[in-house]
Backbone atoms as SQL, in Angstrom:
CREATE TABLE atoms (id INTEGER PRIMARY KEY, chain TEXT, resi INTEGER, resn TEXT, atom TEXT, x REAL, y REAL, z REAL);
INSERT INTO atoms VALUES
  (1, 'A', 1, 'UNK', 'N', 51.714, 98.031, 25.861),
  (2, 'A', 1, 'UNK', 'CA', 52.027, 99.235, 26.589),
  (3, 'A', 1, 'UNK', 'C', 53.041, 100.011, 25.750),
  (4, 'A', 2, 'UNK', 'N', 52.505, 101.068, 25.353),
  (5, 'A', 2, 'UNK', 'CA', 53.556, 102.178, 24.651),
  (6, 'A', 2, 'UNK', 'C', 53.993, 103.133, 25.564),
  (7, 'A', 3, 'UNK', 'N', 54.898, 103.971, 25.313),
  (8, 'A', 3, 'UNK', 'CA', 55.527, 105.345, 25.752),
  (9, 'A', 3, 'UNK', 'C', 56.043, 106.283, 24.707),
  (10, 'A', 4, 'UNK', 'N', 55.384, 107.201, 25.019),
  (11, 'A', 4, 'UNK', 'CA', 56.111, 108.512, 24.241),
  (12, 'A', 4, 'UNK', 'C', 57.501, 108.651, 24.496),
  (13, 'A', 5, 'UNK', 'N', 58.059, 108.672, 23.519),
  (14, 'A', 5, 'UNK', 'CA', 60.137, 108.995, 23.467),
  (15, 'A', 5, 'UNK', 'C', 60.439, 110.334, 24.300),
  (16, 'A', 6, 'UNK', 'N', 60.974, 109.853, 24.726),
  (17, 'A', 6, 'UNK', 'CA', 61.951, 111.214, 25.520),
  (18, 'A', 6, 'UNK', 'C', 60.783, 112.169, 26.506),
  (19, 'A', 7, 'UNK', 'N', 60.071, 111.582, 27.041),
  (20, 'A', 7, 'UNK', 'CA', 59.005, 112.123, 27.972),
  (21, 'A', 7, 'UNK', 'C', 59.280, 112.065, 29.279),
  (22, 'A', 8, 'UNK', 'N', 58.985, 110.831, 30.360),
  (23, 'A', 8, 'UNK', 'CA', 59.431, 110.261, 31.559),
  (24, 'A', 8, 'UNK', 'C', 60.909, 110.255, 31.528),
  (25, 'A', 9, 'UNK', 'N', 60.784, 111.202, 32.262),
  (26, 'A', 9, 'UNK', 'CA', 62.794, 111.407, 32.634),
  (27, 'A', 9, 'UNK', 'C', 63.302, 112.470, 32.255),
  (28, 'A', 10, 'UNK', 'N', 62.597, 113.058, 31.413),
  (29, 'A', 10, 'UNK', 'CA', 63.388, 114.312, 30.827),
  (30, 'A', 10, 'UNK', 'C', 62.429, 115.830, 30.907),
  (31, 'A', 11, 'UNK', 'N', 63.431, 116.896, 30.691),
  (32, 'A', 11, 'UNK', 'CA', 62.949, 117.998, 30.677),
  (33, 'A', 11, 'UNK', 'C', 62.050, 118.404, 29.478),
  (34, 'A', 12, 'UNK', 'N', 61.353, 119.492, 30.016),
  (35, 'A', 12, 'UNK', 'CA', 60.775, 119.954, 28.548),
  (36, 'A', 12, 'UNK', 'C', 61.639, 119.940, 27.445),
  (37, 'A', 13, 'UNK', 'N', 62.823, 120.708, 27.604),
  (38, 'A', 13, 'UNK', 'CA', 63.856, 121.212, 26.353),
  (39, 'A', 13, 'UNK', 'C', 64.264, 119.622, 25.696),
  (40, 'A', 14, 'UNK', 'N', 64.302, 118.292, 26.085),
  (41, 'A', 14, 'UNK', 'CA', 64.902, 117.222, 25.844),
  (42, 'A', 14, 'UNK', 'C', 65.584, 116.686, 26.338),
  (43, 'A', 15, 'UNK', 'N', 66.283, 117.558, 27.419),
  (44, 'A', 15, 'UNK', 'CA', 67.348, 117.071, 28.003),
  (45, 'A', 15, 'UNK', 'C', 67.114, 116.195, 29.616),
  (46, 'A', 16, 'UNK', 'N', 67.930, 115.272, 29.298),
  (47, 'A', 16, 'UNK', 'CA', 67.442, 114.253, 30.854),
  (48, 'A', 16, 'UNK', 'C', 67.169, 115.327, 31.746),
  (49, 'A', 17, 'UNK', 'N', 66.521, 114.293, 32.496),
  (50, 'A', 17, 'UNK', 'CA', 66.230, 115.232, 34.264),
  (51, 'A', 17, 'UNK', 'C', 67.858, 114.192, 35.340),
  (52, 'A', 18, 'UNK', 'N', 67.609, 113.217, 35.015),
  (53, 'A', 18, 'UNK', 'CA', 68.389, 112.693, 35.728),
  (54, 'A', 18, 'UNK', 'C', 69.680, 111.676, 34.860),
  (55, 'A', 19, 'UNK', 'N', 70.672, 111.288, 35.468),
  (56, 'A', 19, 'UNK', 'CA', 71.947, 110.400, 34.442),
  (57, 'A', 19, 'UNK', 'C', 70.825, 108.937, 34.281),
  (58, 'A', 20, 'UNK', 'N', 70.070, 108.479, 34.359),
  (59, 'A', 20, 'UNK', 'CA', 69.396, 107.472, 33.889),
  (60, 'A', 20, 'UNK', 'C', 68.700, 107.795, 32.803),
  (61, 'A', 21, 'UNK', 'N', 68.257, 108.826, 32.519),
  (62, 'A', 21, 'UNK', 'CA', 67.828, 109.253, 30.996),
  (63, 'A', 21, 'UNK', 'C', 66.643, 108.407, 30.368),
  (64, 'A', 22, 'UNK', 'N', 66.805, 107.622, 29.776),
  (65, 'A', 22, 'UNK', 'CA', 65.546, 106.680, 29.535),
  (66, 'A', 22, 'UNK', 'C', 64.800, 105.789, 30.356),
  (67, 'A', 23, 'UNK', 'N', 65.689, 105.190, 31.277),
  (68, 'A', 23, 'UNK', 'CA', 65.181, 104.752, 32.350),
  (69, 'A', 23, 'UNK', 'C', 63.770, 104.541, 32.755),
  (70, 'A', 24, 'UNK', 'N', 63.673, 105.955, 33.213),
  (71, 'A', 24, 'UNK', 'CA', 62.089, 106.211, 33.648),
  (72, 'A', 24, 'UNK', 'C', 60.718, 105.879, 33.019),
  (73, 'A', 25, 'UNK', 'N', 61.474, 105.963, 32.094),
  (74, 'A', 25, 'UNK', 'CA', 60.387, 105.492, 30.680),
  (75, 'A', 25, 'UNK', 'C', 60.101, 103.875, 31.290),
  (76, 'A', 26, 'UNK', 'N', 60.745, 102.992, 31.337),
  (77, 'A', 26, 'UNK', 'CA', 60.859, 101.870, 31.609),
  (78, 'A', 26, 'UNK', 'C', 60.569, 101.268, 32.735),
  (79, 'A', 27, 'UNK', 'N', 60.792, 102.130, 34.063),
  (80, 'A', 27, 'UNK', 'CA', 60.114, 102.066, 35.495),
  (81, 'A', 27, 'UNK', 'C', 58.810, 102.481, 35.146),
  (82, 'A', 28, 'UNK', 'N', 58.196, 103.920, 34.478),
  (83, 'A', 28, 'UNK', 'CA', 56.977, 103.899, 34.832),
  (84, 'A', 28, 'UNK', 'C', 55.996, 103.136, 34.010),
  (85, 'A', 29, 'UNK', 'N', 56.632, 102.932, 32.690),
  (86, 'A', 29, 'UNK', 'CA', 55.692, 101.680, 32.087),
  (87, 'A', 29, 'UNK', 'C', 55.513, 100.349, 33.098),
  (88, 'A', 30, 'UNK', 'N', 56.369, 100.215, 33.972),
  (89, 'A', 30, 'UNK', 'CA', 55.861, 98.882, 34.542),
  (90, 'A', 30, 'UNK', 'C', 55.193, 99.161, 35.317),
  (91, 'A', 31, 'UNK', 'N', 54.918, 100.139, 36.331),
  (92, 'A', 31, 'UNK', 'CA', 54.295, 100.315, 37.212),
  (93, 'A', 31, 'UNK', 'C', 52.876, 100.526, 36.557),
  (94, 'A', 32, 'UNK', 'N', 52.845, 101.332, 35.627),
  (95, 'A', 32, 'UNK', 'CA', 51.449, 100.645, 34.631),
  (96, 'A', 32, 'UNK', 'C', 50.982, 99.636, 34.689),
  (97, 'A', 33, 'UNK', 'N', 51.784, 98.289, 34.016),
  (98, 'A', 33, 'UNK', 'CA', 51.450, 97.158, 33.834),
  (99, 'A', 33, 'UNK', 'C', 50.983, 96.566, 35.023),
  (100, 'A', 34, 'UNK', 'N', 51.900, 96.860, 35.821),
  (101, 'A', 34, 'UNK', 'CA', 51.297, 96.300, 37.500),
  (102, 'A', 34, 'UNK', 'C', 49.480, 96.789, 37.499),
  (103, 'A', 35, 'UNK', 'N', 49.715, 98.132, 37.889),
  (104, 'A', 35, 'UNK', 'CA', 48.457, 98.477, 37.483),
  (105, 'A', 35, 'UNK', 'C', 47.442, 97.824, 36.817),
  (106, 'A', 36, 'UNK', 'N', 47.843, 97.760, 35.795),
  (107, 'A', 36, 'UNK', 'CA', 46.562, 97.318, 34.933),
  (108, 'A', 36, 'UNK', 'C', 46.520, 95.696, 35.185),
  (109, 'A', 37, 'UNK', 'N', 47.756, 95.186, 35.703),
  (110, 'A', 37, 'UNK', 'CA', 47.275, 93.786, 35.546),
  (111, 'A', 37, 'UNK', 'C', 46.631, 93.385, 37.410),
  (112, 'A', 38, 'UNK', 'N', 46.569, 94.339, 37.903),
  (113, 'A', 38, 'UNK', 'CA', 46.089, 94.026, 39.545),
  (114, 'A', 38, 'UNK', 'C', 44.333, 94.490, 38.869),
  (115, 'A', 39, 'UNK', 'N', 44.262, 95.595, 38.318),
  (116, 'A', 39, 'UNK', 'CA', 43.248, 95.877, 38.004),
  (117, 'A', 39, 'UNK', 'C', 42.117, 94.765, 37.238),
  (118, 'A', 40, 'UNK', 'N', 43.089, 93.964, 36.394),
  (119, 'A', 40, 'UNK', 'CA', 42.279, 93.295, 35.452),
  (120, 'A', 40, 'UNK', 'C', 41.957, 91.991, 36.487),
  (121, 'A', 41, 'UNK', 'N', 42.807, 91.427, 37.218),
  (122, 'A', 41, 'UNK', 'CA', 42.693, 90.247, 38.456),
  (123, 'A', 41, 'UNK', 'C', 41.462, 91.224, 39.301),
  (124, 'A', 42, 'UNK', 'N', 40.775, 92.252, 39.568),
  (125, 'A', 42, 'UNK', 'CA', 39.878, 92.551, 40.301),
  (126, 'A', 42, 'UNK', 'C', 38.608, 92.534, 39.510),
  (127, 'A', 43, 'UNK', 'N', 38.520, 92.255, 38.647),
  (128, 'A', 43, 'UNK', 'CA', 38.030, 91.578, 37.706),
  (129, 'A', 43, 'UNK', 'C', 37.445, 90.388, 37.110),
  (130, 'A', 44, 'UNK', 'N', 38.342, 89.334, 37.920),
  (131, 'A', 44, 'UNK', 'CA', 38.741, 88.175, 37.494),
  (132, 'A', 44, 'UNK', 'C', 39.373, 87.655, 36.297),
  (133, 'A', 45, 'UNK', 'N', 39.905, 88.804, 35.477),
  (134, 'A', 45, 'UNK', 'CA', 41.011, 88.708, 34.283),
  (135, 'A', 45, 'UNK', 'C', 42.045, 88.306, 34.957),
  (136, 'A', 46, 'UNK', 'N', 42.849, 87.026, 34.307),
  (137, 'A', 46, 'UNK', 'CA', 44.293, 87.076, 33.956),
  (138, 'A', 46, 'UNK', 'C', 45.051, 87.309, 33.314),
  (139, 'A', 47, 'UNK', 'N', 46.283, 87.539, 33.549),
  (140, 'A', 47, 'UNK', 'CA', 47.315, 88.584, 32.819),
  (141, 'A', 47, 'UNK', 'C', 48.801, 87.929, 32.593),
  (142, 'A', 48, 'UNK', 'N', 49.321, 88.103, 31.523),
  (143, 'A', 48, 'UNK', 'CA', 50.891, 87.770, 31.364),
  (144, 'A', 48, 'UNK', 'C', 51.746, 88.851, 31.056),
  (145, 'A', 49, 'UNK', 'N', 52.363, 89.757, 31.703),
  (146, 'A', 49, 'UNK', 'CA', 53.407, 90.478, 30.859),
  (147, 'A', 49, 'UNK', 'C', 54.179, 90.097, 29.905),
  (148, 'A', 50, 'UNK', 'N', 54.414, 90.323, 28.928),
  (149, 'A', 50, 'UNK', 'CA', 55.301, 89.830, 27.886),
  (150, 'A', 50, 'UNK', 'C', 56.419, 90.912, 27.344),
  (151, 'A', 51, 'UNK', 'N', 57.857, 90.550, 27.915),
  (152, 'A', 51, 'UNK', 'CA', 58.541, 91.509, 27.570),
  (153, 'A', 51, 'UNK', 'C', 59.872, 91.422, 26.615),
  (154, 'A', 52, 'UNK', 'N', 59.637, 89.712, 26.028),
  (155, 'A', 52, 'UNK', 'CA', 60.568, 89.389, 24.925),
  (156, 'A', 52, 'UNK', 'C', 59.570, 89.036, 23.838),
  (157, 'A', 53, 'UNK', 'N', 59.935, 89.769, 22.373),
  (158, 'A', 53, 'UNK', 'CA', 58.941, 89.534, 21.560),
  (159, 'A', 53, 'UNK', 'C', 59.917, 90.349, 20.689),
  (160, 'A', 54, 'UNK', 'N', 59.237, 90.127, 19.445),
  (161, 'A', 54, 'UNK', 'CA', 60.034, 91.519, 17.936),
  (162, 'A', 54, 'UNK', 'C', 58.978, 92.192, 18.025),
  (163, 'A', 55, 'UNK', 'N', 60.401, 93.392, 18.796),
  (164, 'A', 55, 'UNK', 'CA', 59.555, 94.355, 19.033),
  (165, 'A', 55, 'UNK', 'C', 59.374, 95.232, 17.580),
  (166, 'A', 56, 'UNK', 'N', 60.107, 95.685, 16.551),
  (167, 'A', 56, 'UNK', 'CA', 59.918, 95.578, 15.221),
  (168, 'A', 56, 'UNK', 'C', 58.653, 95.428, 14.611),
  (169, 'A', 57, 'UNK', 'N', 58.306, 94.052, 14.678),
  (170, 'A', 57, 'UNK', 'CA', 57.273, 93.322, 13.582),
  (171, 'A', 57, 'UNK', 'C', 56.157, 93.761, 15.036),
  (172, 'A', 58, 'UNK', 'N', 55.710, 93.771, 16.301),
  (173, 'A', 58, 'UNK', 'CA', 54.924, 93.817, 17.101),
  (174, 'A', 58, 'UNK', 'C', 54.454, 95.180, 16.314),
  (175, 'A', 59, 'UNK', 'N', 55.513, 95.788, 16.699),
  (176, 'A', 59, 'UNK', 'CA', 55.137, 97.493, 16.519),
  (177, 'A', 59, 'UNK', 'C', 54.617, 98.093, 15.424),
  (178, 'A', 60, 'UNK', 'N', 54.920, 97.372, 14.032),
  (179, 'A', 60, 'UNK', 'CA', 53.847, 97.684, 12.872),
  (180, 'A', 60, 'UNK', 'C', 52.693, 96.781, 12.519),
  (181, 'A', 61, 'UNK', 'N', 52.616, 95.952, 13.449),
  (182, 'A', 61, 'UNK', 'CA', 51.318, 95.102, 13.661),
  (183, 'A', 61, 'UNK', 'C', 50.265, 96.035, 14.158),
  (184, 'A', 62, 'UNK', 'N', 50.509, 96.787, 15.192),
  (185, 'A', 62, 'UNK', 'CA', 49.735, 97.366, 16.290),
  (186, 'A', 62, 'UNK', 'C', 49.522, 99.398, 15.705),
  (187, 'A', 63, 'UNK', 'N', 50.363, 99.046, 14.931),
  (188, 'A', 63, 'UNK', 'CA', 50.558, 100.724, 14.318),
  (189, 'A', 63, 'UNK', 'C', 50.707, 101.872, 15.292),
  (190, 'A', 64, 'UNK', 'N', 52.491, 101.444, 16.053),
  (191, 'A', 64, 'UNK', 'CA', 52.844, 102.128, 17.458),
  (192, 'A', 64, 'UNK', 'C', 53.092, 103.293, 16.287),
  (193, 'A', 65, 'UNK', 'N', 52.747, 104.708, 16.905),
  (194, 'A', 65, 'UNK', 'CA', 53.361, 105.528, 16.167),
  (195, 'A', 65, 'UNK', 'C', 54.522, 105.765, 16.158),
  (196, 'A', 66, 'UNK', 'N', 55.173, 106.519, 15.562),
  (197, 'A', 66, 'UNK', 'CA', 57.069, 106.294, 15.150),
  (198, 'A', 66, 'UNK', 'C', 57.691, 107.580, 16.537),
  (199, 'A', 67, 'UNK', 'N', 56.122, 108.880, 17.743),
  (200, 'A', 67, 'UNK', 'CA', 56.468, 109.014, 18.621),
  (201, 'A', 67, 'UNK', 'C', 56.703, 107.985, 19.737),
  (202, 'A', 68, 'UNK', 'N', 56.004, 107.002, 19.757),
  (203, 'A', 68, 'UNK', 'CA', 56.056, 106.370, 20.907),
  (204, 'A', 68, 'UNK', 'C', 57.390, 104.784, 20.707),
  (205, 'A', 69, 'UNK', 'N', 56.735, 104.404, 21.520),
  (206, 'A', 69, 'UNK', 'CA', 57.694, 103.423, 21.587),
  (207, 'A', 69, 'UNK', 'C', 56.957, 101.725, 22.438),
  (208, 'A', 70, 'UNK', 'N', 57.459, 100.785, 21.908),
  (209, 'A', 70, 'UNK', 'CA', 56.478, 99.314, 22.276),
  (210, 'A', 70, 'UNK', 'C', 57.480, 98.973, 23.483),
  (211, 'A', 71, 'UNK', 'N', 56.735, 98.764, 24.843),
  (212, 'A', 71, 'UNK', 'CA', 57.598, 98.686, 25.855),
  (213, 'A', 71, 'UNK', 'C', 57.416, 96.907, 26.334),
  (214, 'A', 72, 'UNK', 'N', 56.019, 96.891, 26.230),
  (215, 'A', 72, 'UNK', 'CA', 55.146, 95.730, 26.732),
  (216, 'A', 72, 'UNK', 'C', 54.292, 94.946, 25.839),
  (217, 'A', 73, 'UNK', 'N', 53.727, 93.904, 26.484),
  (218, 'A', 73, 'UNK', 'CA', 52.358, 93.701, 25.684),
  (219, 'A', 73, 'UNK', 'C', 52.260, 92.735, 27.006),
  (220, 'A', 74, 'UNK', 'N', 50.251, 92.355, 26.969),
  (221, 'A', 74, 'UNK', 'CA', 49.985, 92.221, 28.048),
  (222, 'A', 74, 'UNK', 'C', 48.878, 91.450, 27.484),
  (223, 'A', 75, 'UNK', 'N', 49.259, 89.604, 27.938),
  (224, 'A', 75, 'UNK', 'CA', 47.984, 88.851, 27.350),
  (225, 'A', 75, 'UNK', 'C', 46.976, 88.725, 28.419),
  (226, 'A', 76, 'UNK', 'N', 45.812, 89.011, 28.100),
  (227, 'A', 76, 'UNK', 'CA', 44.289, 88.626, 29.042),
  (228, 'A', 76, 'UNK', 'C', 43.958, 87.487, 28.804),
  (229, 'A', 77, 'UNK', 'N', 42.965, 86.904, 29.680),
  (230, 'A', 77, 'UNK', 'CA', 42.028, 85.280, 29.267),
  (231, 'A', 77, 'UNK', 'C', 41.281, 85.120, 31.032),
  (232, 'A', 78, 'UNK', 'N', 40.515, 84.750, 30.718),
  (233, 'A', 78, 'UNK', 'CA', 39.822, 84.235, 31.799),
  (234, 'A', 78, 'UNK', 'C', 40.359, 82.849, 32.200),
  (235, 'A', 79, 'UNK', 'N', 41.023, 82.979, 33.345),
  (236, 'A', 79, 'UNK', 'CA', 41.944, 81.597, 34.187),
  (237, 'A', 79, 'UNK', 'C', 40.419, 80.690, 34.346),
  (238, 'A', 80, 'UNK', 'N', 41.032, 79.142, 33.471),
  (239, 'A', 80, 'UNK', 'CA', 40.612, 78.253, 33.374),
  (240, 'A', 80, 'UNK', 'C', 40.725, 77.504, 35.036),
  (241, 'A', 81, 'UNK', 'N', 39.845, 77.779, 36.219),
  (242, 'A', 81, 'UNK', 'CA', 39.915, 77.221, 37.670),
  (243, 'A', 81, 'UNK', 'C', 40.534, 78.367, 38.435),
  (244, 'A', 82, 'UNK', 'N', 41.474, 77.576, 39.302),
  (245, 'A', 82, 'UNK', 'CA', 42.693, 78.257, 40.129),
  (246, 'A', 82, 'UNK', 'C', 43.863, 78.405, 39.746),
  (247, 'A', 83, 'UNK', 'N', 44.272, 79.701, 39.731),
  (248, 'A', 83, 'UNK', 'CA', 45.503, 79.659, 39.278),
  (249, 'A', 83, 'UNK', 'C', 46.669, 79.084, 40.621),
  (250, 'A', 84, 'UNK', 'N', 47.613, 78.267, 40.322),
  (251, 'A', 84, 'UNK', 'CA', 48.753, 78.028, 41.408),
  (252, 'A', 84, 'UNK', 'C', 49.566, 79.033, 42.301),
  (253, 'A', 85, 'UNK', 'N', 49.813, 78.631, 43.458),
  (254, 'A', 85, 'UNK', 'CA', 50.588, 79.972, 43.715),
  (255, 'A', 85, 'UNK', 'C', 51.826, 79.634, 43.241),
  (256, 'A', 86, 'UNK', 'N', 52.467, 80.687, 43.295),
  (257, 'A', 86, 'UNK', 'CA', 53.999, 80.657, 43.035),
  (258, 'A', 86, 'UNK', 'C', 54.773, 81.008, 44.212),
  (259, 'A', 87, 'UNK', 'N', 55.864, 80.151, 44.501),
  (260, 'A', 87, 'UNK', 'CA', 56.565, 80.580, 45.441),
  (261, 'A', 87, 'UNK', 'C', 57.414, 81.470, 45.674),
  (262, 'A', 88, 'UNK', 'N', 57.298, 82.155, 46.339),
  (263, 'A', 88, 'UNK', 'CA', 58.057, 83.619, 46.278),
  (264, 'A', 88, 'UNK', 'C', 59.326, 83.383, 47.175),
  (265, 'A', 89, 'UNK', 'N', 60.703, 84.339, 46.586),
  (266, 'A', 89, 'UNK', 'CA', 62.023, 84.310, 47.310),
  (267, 'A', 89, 'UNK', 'C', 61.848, 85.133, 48.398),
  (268, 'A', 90, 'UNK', 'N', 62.389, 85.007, 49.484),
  (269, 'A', 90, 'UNK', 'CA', 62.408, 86.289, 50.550),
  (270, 'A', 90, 'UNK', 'C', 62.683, 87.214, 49.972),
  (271, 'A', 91, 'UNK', 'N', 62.050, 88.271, 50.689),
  (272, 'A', 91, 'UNK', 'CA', 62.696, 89.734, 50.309),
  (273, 'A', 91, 'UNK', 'C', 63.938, 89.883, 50.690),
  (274, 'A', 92, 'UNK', 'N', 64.566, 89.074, 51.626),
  (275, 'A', 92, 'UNK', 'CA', 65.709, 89.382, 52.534),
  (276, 'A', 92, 'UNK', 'C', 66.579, 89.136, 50.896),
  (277, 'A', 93, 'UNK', 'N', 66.239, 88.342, 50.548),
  (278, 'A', 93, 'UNK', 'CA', 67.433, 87.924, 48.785),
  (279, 'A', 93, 'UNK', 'C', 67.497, 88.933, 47.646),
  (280, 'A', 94, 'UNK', 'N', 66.723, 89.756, 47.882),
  (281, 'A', 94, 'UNK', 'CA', 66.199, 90.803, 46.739),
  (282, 'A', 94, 'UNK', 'C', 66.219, 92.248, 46.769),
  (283, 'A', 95, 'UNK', 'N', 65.915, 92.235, 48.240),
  (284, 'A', 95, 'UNK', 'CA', 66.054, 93.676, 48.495),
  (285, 'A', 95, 'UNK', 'C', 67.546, 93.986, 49.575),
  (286, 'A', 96, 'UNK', 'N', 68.003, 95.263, 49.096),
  (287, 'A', 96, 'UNK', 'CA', 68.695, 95.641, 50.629),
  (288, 'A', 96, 'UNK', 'C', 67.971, 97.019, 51.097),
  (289, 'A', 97, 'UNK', 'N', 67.869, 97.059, 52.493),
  (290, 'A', 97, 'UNK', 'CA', 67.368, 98.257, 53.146),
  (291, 'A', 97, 'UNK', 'C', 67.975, 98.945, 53.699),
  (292, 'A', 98, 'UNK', 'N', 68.198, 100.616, 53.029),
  (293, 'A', 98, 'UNK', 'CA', 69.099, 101.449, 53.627),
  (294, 'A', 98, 'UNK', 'C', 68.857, 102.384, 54.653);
């Protein structure tokens, strides 16, 4: 998953839209990934986000252009059976509601 620099979040002229500034870049790439990885499970693809890696050596592997930027990468494979569930924390631990 790439992103164009200084796009999500900011004005035409360059200048942020909001004091988070890059931010957005980073929220809406994931909401991508969500995306694409609910998409690929309707499918029957499985998916790993991968968001520690060199990003460096990734990025001239893949020939990110020097606009964009390497946010993600996202492994596929066809799940060998069932995948396990995972147990999830309450929301009550994670979220607060205002």
């Amino acid at each position: 998953m790439t992103a164009v620099k200084k796009r999500s979040g900011f004005e035409r002229d360059g200048s942020p839209s909001t004091k988070y500034g890059d931010g957005y870049t980073f929220f809406d790439c994931g909401v991508s990934c969500q995306t694409f990885c609910l998409a690929a499970k309707d499918h029957g693809i499985g998916t790993v986000i991968l968001g520690v890696f060199d990003i460096d050596k990734a990025s001239a592997i893949l020939n990110v252009p020097p606009e964009e930027e390497l946010i993600a990468l996202i492994a596929l494979g066809y799940p060998d059976g069932e995948t396990p569930k995972v147990k999830k924390k309450d929301h009550e631990k994670l979220l607060r509601w205002l």
